[in-house]
N, C-alpha and C positions, 0 to 999 in steps of 0.2 A: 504493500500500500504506500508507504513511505519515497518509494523507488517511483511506482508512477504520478504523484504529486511532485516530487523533484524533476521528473523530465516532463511535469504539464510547465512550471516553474521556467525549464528551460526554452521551452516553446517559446512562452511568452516572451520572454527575455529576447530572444531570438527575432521574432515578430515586431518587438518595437525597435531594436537596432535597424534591421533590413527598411521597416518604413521610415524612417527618420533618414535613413542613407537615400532611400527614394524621394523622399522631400527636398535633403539636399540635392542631389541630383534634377532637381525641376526647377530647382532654386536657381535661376541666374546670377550670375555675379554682378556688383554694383555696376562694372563698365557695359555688362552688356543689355543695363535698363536706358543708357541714354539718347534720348531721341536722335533722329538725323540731321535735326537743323542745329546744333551745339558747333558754336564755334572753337569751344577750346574745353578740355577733360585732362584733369590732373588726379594720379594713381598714387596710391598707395599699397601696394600688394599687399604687404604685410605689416601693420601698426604697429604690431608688439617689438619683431625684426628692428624696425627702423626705430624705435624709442629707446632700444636697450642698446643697440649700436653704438648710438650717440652718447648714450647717456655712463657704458663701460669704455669709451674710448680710449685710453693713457691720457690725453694730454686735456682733454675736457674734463677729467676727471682730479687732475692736477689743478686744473683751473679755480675749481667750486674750492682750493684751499687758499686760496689771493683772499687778499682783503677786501678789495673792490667787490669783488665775487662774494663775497660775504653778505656783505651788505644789499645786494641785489636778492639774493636768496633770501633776505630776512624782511625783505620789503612788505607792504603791506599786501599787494594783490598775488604774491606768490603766495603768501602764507595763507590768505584766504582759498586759493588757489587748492595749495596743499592740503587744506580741510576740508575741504569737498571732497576730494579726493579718497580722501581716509572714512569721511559717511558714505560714501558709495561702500567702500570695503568694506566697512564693519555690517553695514546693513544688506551686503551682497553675499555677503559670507566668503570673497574672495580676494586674491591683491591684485593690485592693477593690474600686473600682468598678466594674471588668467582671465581677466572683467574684458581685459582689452581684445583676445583670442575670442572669447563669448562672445563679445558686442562685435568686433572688428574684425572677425580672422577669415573673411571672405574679400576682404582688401574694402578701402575707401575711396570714394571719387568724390571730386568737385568739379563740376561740368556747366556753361551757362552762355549766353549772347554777351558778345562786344557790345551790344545796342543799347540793348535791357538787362541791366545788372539785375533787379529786380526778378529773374525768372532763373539767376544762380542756384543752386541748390546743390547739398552735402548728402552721399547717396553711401550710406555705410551697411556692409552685408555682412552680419552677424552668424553663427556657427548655435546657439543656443535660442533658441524663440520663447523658452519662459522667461531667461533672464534678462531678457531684451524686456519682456513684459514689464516686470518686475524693474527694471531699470526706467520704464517711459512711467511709472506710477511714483517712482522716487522725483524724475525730472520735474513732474507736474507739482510733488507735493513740494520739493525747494523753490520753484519757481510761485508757487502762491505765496510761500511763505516770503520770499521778497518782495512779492506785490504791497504782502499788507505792512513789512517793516516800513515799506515806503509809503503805506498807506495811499494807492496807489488806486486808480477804480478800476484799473484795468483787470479783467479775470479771464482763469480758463476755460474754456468749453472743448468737451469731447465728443467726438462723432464720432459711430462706429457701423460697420455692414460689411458682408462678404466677406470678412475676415479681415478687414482693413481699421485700424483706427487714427485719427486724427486730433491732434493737440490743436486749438486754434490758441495762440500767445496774446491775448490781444487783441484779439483780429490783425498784429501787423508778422507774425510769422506763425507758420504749420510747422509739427512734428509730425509725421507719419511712419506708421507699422502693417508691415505685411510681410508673410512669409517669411522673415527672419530679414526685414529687411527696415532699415530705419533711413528717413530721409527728411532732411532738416530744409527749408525754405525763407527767404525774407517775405513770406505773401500770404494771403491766406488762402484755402484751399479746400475745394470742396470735393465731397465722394464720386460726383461722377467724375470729376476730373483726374483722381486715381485709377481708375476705371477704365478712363479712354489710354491713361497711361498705362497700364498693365496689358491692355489690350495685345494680342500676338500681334495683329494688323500693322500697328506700330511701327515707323521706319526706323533701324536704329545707328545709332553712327558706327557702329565694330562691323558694320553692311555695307555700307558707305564708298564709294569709291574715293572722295579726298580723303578717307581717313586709312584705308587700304596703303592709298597710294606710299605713304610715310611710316605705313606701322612697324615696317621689317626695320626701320632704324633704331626702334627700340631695344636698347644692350638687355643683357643678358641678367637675368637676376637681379632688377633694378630694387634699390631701396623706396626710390619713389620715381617715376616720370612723369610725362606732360606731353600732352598734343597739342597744336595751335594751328587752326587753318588761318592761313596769309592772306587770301584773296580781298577781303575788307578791307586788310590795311592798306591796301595799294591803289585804293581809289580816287583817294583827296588829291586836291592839287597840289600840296608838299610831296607828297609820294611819289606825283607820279612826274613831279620837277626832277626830282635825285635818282629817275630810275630812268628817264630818258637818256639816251646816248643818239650822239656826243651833246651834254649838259650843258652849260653855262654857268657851271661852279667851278673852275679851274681847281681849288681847294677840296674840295669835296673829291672832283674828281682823281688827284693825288693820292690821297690820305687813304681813302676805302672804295675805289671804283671795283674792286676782285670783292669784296663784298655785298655793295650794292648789287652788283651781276647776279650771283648765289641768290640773294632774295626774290629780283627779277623775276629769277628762270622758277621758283620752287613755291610750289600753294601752300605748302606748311611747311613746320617746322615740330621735331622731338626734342626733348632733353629730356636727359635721363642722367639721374644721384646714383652712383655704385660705393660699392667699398670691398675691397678686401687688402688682408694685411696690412689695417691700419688705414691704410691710404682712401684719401678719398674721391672721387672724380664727379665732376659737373660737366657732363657733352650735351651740347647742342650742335642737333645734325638736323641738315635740309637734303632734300633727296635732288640735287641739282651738281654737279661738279666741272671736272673739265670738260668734256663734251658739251661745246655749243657756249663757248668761252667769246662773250663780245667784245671789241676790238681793243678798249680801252683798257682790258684786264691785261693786256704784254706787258703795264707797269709793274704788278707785282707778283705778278705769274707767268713763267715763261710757258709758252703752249708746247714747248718740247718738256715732257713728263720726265726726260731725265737728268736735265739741268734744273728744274724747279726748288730744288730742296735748299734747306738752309744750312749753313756753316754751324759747328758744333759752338755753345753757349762758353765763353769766356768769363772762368771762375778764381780769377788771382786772390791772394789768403785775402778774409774779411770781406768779401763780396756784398754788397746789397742788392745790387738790381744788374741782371744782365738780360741782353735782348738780339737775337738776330733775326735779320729777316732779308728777303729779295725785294730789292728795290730798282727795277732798271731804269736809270734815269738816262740811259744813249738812247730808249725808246721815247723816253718825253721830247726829243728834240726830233728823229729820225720819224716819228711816227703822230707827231705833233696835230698833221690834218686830220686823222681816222681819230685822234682819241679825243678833240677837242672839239666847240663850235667854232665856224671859219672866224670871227672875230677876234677870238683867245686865240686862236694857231697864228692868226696874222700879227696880233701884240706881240708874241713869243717871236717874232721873227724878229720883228724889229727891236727888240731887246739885245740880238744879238752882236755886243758891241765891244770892245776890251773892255775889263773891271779895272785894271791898275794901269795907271800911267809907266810908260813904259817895255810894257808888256803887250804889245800887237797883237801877238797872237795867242794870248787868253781869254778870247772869247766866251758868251756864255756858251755855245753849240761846241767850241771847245772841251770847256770845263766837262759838259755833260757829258758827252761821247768818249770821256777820260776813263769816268768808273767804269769798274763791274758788277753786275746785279746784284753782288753780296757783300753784306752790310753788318757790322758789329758794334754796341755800345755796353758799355759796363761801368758801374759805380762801384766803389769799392773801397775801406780804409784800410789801407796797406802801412806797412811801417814805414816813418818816415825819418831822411838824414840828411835831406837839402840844407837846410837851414841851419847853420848851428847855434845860433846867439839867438835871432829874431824867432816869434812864434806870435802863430794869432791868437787873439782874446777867446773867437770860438773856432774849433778845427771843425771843417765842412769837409765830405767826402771827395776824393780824387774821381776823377770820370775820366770817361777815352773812348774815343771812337775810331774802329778800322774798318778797313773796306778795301775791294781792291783795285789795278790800275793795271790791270793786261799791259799795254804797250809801253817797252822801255821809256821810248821819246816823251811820254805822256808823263809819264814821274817826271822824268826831268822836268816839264813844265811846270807841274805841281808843286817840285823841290824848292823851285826858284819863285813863286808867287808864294810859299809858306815864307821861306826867308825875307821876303820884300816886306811879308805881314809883319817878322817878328825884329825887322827894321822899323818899320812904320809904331812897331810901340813903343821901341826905346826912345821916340822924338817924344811921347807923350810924359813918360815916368820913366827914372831913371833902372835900365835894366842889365845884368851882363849877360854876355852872349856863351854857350858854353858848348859845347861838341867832344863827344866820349867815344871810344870804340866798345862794343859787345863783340867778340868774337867777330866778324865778318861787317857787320852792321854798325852802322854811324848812328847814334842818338844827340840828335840837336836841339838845344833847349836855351830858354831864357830864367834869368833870376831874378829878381828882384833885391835890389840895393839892402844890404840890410841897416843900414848907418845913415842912410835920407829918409825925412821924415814924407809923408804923405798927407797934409791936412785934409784930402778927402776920405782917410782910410786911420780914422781912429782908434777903431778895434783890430789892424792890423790884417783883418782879413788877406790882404794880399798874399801874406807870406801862408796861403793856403796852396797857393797854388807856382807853380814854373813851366810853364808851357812848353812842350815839346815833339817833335816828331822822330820818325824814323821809318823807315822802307825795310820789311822782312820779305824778301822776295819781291812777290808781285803786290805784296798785303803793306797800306800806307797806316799808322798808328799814328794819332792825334790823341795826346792825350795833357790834362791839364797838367801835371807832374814828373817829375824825372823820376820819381820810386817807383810811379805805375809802368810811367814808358818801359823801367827797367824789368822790372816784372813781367810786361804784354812779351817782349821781346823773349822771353825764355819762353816763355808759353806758346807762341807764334814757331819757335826753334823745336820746339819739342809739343806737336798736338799731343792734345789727351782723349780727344775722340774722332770719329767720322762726320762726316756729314748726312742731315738727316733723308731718310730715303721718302721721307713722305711730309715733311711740314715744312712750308713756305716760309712760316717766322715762327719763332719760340721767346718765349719770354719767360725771367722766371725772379723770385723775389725770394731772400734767404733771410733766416728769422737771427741766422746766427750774425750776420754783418751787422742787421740792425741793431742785437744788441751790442756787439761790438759798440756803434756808435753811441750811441746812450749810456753803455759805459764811462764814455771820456767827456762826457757832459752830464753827471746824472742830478745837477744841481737844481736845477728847474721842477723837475720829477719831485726831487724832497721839499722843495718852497711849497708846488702845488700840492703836498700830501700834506704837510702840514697846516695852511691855511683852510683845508677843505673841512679835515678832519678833525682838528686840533689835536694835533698827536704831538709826542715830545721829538726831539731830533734824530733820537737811535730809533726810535720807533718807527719814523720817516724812511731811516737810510737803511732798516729790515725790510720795512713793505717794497721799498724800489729793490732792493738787492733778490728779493722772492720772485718781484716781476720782472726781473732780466732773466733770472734763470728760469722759469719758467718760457720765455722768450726765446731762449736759445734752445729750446726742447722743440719747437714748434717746425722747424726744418723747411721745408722749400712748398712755397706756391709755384705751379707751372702751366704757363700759357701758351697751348699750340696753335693754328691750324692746319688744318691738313685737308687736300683737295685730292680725292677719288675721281675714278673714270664720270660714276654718276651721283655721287654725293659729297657732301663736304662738312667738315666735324672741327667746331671752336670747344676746346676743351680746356679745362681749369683742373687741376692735379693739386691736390693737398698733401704732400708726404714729409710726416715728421720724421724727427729725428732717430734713430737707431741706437745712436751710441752716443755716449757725451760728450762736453765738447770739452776740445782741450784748453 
């Protein structure tokens, strides 16, 4: 008897598992309730995934022990924040993290019109349907209960049918439940109108051909992404000024015409939040690439796919900000009529005239037709021994830029208009002229007097900098210093990497340089800690010394792009540090 009461027991058991797996299984996921007319839908697969991500990260986690950070966690709307949080739990009977898998673990959307904000709505598909219940009975009863703290006239009303229920807030936002599905609105909302929206009939955007068109851009195991259809934005007469070729923005045209192009040609755009090991990445990718490249893009894209790439990132010790990219400026001159309005091509002509007295033939069509499409800048505080006696008040970081100059004769031109240059300042302020050898390479530079005074240069700033150049091969370095020059120069003698096979420019910002500089100036930091907080001066020169090392933990932001046969991906790289620094 006991035996067939246990396997009725397991029947049952068995019967509600399998129909509960049939429910879920009928149950669409938030993305694929949203209609066809949506112009833009932001995912979140997994809430729980991406809250614990962030929230066990190292270095975020290091963070919440700053003092700054203290204080922002003790605030008043966190902590209120935080208490909500914990009556959910206590009265859910679970912690956030499971409440979130219950309520959440069928991913969350927010989907709505460019036009009508108003018709925005949060579409969250939950894995538990009682405790969703039980969760929209808590919502209603905090949310009256601030009505009346505020004494407020506003009240709830609940509509229910067909298995549907509706919170009206007010009349100025709906909650709504069905089928394990919860959907948050700025409007209010009535039962047939969940109804038409449940309806199978329904056009839905995961059907969609603009949204087809961009989906497969979607990375792989996204912590959250995003869809954006383009086509609205490109309508107004701003848009569709900076998308016309050849423009009438000369500048514009410059700076981002390989950009502008990609938007042109592409009806949407994804991005997509990743992470592993640590690292974190933000791509945004349009389904548009080289293929059908217009005319104006040979500035910063070469239509040959194997010289397009960019020169490997220059990191001398103490680095802050380093940047490469293609830049062809022999095609702003040679290609002048195809990439500009005839107006702008014809000013550019007549421009073309010597810059320096003396110099015939440095031309601007000169000058340009000099470089090569690859381009280097880098900021950096390197040790310094220019100087020995004078120093400035505040040390500013040393910079430089290199690039290159294919044609012998063309250096020489260049050699001789830098030298004219760094004549033309010794008439201004008194400078000495200096020239060293590196191995094979000449480094020529100017100093600054250290024993004349300068009434316009009180803080001495001057003695930041001693301008100078130098030729590593075909590669020209400009840089404000003779420590960096001497530095690029070893680096230039000896790569540390390739060139990139797929990104046009790279950009990248190191947390460690910046503390470096904040380091040699950390006096400002302890004034402003002090005055905000009233803290005593050790207490000052603790909090700043937490937040440099915490700073130096924090390792490299990096900015690519990168241009495919038929798509093209601007990406942001977050990669902390590994190891510490020395």
């Amino acid at each position: 008897m006991r035996l067939h009461r246990l396997f009725g027991q397991f029947c049952l058991i068995a019967c509600a598992i399998s129909s509960r797996a049939a429910i879920a299984a009928e149950t669409p996921p938030p993305l694929q309730l949203v209609p066809a007319d949506a112009d833009f839908v932001v995912e979140i697969p997994n809430p729980r995934l991406l809250a614990e991500t962030l929230l066990k990260h190292p270095n975020l986690k290091a963070a919440r022990e700053l003092e700054a950070a203290k204080e922002l966690l003790e605030s008043t709307n966190l902590t209120r924040f935080l208490q909500l949080v914990s009556y959910y739990e206590r009265d859910l009977g679970v912690t956030w993290p499971q409440l979130l898998d219950q309520l959440a673990g069928r991913g969350m959307v927010v989907a709505g019109k460019y036009a009508n904000p108003d018709n925005t709505a949060l579409l969250i598909g939950g894995t538990d349907d009682e405790q969703m219940q039980r969760f929209l009975a808590l919502v209603r009863k905090v949310i009256e209960s601030e009505y009346s703290r505020q004494e407020s006239k506003l009240v709830v009303e609940e509509s229910t049918g067909n298995g549907v229920t509706i919170l009206s807030l007010g009349g100025q936002a709906s909650v709504i439940h069905f089928d394990r599905t919860l959907i948050i609105t700025g409007k209010p909302v009535k039962l047939e109108e969940v109804e038409k929206f449940r309806a199978a009939s329904l056009a839905r955007l995961v059907d969609s051909k603009k949204f087809k068109v961009s989906r497969n851009l979607k990375p792989k195991s996204p912590l959250a992404w995003a869809w954006f259809d383009l086509e609205d934005t490109k309508k107004s007469p701003e848009a569709q000024a900076i998308l016309a070729t050849p423009r009438n923005d000369p500048i514009t045209t410059f700076l981002f015409a390989g950009l502008f192009d990609i938007y042109r040609r592409s009806p949407s755009l994804v991005v997509g939040l990743t992470e592993q090991n640590a690292q974190i990445k933000l791509g945004i990718k349009l389904p548009a690439g080289r293929e059908g490249l217009s005319p104006d893009t040979v500035l910063h894209l070469s239509h040959d796919s194997k010289t397009m790439n960019s020169q490997p990132l220059l990191t001398p010790p103490g680095t802050v900000f380093s940047h490469s990219f293609y830049l062809d400026l022999a095609a702003f001159w040679n290609d002048r009529e195809k990439i500009f309005a005839e107006g702008i091509a014809k000013s550019i002509t007549e421009a073309n005239k010597p810059f320096i007295p003396g110099l015939s033939n440095l031309t601007l069509s000169k000058i340009l037709t000099s470089f090569g499409p690859h381009h280097r800048i880098v900021v950096a505080q390197v040790p310094r021994s220019t100087y020995a006696t004078a120093k400035p008040n505040t040390e500013l970081p040393d910079s430089a830029f290199v690039t290159t100059i294919p044609e012998a004769s063309n250096r020489q031109a260049i050699n001789a208009a830098l030298r004219a240059g760094g004549l033309a300042l010794s008439t201004v302020v008194k400078t000495r002229y200096t020239q060293e050898k590196i191995g094979e390479v000449t480094l020529v530079g100017y100093r600054f007097d250290e024993k004349t005074p300068l009434p316009d240069d009180e803080e001495n700033l001057r003695y930041n900098y001693s301008p100078c150049f130098a030729f590593v091969g075909d590669q020209l370095i400009v840089a404000s210093s003779l420590d960096l020059g001497r530095v690029l120069i070893a680096d230039l003698q000896n790569p540390k990497g390739k060139p990139s096979q797929k990104s046009n420019m790279q950009m990248g910002f190191y947390a460690e340089g910046i503390a470096k500089l904040v380091t040699r100036a950390p006096e400002s930091l302890i004034t402003q800690a002090i005055l905000s907080r009233a803290l005593t001066i050790e207490e000052a020169k603790k909090e700043v010394e937490q937040g440099i090392a915490w700073l130096n933990r924090l390792g490299k932001i990096g900015i690519t792009t990168e241009y495919l046969p038929k798509s093209f991906e601007l990406s942001f790289t977050w990669t902390p540090r590994t190891t510490p620094s020395k």
